[in-house]
C-alpha positions as CSV (number, residue, x, y, z in Angstrom):
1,X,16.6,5.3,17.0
2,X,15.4,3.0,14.7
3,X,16.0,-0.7,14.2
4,X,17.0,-2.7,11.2
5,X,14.0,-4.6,10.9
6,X,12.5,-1.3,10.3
7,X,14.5,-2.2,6.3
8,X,12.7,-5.0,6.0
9,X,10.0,-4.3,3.5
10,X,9.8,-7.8,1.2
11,X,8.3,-11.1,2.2
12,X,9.7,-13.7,2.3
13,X,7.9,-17.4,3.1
14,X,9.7,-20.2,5.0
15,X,9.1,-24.1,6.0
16,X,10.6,-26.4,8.0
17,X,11.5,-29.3,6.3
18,X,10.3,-32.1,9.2
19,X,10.7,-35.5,7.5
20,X,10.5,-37.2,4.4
21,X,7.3,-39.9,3.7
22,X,8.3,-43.3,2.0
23,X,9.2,-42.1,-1.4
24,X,11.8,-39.8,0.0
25,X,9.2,-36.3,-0.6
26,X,10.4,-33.7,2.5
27,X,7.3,-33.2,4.6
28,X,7.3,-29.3,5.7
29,X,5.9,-27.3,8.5
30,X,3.0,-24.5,7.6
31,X,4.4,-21.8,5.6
32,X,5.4,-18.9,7.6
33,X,5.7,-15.2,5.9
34,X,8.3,-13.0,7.6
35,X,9.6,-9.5,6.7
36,X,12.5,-9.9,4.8
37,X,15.2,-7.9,2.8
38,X,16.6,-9.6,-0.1
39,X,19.2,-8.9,-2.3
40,X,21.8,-10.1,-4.8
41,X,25.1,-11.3,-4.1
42,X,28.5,-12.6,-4.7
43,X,30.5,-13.3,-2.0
44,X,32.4,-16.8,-1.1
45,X,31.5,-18.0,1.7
46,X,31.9,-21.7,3.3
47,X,28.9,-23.9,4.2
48,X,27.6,-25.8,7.6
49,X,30.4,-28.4,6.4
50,X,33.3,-26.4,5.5
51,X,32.9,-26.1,2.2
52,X,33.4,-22.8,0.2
53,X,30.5,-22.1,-1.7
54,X,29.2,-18.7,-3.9
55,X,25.9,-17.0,-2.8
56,X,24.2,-15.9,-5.3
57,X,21.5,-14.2,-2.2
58,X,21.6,-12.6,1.3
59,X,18.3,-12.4,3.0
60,X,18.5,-10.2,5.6
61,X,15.3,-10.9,8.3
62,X,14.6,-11.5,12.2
63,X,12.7,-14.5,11.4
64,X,14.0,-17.9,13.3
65,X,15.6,-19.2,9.9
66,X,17.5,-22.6,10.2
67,X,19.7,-24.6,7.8
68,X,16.8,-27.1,8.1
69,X,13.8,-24.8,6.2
70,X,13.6,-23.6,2.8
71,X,12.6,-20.3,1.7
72,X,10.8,-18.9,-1.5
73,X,11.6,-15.5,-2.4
74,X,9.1,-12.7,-3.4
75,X,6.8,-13.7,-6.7
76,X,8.0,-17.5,-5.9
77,X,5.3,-20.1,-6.2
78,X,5.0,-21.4,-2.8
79,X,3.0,-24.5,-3.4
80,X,6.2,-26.0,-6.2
81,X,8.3,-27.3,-3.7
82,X,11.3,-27.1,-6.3
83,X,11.1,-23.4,-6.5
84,X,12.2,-23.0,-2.7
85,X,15.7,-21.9,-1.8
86,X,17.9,-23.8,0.9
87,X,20.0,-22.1,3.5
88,X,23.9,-22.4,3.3
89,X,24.9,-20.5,5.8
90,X,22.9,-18.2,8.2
91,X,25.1,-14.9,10.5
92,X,23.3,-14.2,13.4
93,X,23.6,-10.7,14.8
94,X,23.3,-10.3,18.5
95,X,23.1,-6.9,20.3
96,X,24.8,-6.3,23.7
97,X,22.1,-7.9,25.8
98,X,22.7,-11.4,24.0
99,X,19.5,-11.0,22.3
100,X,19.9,-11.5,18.5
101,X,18.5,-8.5,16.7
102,X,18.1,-10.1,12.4
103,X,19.9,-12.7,11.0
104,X,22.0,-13.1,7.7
105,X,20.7,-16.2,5.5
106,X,23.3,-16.8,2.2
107,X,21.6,-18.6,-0.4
């Protein structure tokens, strides 16, 4: 039987965001690819806070994605900070071992 990461066939890149220097510029962590599946979509959701929000993307992927990285899609330019994409809500999907298999990251 195969596994869902075996859909994963786009690349995404991720960063932690770390800190921020004096001037209030985020300071990341090394840029990470990961297999990735995006896609468009419109669905109301609600944020880390409670807040409803619309994604406009779900990235499916096994990476460890946080609320605390950004992400830049496929053809993104990875060194423009401004272009990267910030989490608003991330589904983890766990199999029956507790072990979780992909995760769902709304943009």
């Amino acid at each position: 039987m195969s596994t869902v990461t075996a859909l994963f066939r786009q690349l995404v890149n991720f960063s932690e965001v770390i800190g921020r220097d004096a001037w209030g510029k985020p300071t990341l962590s090394a840029l990470t690819p990961a297999a990735a599946r995006v896609q468009p979509s419109r669905k109301l959701i609600r944020d880390a806070s409670g807040a409803e929000f619309v994604a406009s993307f779900v990235v499916y992927t096994a990476a460890p994605i946080t609320l605390r990285h950004r992400v830049w899609f496929p053809g993104d330019d990875t060194t423009d900070f401004n272009r990267a994409r910030r989490p608003v809500a991330i589904d983890e999907h766990v199999d029956g071992a507790g072990v979780v298999r992909y995760r769902r990251v709304w943009f």
